[in-house]
N, C-alpha and C positions, 0 to 999 in steps of 0.2 A: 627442470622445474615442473613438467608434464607432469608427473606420480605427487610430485611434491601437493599440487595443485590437487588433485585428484583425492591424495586422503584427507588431506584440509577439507574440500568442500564434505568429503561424507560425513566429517564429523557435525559439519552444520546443519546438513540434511537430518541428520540423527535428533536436533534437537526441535520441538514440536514449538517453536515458533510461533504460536498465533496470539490474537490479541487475548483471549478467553483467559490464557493460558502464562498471567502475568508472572509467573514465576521462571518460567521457561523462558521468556523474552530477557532475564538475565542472565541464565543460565547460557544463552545462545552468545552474549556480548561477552561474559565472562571465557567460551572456548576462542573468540579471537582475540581478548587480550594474552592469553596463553604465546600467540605468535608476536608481542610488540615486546618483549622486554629493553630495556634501553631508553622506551622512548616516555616522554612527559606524558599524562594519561589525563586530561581532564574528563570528571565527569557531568554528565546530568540525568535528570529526573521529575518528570512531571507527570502527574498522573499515572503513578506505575510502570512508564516511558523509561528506560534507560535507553542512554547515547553516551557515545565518548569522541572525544576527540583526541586525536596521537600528532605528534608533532618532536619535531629535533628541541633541546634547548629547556631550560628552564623558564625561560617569560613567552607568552605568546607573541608573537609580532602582531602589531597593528592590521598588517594586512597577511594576506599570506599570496606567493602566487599562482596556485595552485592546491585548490582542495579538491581529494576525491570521495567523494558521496557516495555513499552504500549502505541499504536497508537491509534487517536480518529476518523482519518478522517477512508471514506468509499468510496466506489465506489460508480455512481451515480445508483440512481433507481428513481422509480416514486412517486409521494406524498405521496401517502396511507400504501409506504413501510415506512414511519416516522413517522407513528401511531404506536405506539409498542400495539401488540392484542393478549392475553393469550388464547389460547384455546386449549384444552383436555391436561390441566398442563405442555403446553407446551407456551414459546414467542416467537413471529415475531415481525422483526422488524428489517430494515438495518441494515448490525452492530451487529446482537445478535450474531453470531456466530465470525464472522472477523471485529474486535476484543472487540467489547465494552463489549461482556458479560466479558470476560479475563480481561479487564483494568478494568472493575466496581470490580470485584473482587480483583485484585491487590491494588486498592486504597484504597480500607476498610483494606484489610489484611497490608497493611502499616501501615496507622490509628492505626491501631491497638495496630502494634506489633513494630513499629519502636523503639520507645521511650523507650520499656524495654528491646530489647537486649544491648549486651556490646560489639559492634561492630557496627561501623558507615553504615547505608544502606541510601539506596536515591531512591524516585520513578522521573520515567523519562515519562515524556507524550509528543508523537509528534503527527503531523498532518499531516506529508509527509510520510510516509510509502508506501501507495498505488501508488505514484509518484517517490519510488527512494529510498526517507530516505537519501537527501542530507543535505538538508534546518533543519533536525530535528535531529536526532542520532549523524551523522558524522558532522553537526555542534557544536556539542556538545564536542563529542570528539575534535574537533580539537581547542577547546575552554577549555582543561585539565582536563575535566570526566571522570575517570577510576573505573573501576572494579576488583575486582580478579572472581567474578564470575557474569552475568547479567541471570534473567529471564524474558522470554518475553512470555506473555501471549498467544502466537496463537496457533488455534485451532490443535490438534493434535489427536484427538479421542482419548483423554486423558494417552495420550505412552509421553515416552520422547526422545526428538529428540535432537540429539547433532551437527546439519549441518543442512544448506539449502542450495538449489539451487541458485547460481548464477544468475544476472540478465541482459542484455544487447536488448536495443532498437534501432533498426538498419533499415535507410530509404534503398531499391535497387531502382536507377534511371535507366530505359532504354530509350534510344532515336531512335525514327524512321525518316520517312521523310512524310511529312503532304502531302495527296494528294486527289480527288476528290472519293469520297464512289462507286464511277461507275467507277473511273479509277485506279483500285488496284494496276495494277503494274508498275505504276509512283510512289507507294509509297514504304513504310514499316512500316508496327503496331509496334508499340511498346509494345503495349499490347501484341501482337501475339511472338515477343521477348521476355516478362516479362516471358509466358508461361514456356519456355524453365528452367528457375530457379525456376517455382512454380514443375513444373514436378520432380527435382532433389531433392527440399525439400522433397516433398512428398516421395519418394525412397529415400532418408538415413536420415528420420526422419519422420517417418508414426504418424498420431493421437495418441494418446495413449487414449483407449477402456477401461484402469482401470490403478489404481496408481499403477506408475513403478518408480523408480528410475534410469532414464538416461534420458540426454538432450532434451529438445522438442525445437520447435519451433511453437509457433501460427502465421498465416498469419491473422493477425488484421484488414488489408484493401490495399484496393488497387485503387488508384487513377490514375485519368487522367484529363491535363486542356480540350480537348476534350468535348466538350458541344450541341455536335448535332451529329447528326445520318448519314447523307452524306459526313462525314469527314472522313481520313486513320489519327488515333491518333498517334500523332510524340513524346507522350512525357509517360511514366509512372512510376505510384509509387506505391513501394509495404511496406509496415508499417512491422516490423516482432519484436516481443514479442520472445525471446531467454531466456529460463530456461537452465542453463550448470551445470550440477552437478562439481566436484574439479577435478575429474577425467579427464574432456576432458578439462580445462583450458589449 
């Protein structure tokens, strides 16, 4: 199954996956339905989201015991990251790691093995992971998918992990007073305000230098409508990416 596996995942690497890129997010679900034939194919769809779900059987079962979870989409990279390129027995290629190598495996190992256990299982493929997991998972579930137990292929340097990190995307607005770049204090920055919150992230939530288990926060960017240089900026935004372990919920 090694090769089997192997040209399976290139072809996923091959497709450009990202959210931007809603056409390719079906395009991506469309080359692993390629590998289910046989099996029942629910689909779904929200917000330009496709997800499927595969399963034995013409009715779903109320529960199942055993669903495995695998996302297709990917964060964005550059063209030549979607060349999947083997070298010294090792693959590149968006995706190889988070998660298309885990879902090219979970699909075959379904394939495989669905059909002769004696308990109903179901594979689950979405395209929003990387964005949330609203539009694909939790539409799912709220669409009467259950599990007594789900495995999700992500990468884990091969341990097993029983929790993740919490996720929360959070805009901070500060406002200044707009005034001439030579005449400061007629105004107030707002950037120069923004400061004052980038300063307290950073002291009760410093980088984290290697994997730890407790909360981060990434400052992902930081805006202003501010578009020239002789202006006191009245307006800013700061983008903040929040990992919360259960703990600090």
């Amino acid at each position: 199954m090694d090769t089997q596996i192997l040209e399976f995942l290139k072809q996923l690497i091959a497709v450009e996956s990202v959210d931007t890129k809603k056409e390719k997010l079906q395009e991506v679900i469309d080359v692993a339905v390629k590998q289910l034939d046989g099996f029942t194919i629910e689909r779904f769809n929200q917000n330009n989201h496709p997800s499927i779900l595969a399963y034995v059987g013409n009715k779903r079962p109320e529960k199942f015991k055993v669903i495995f979870n695998a996302h297709l989409d990917v964060v964005s990279g550059m063209p030549n990251q979607f060349i999947p390129t083997e070298k010294d027995g090792k693959l590149y290629g968006r995706g190889t790691n988070d998660m298309k190598g885990g879902g090219a495996v979970e699909i075959l190992v379904f394939k495989e093995l669905a059909k002769t256990l004696p308990y109903p299982v179901a594979l689950q493929l979405v395209t929003d992971e990387e964005i949330g997991g609203y539009d694909g998972t939790q539409l799912q579930i709220k669409n009467g998918v259950h599990a007594e137990f789900v495995i999700a292929g992500e990468p884990t340097d091969y341990g097993i992990n029983n929790k993740a990190k919490g996720i929360i995307w959070m805009n901070v607005k500060t406002k200044g007073v707009a005034a001439h770049g030579a005449y400061q204090w007629k105004g107030e920055s707002a950037i120069l305000k923004m400061k004052k919150a980038l300063d307290a992230i950073e002291k009760e939530f410093p980088a984290l230098t290697k994997e730890e288990w407790r909360t981060t926060i990434n400052i992902a960017k930081l805006e202003t409508s501010n578009s020239t240089y002789n202006k006191v900026p009245d307006d800013c935004v700061m983008k903040l990416d929040i990992r919360f372990i259960p703990e600090d919920w």
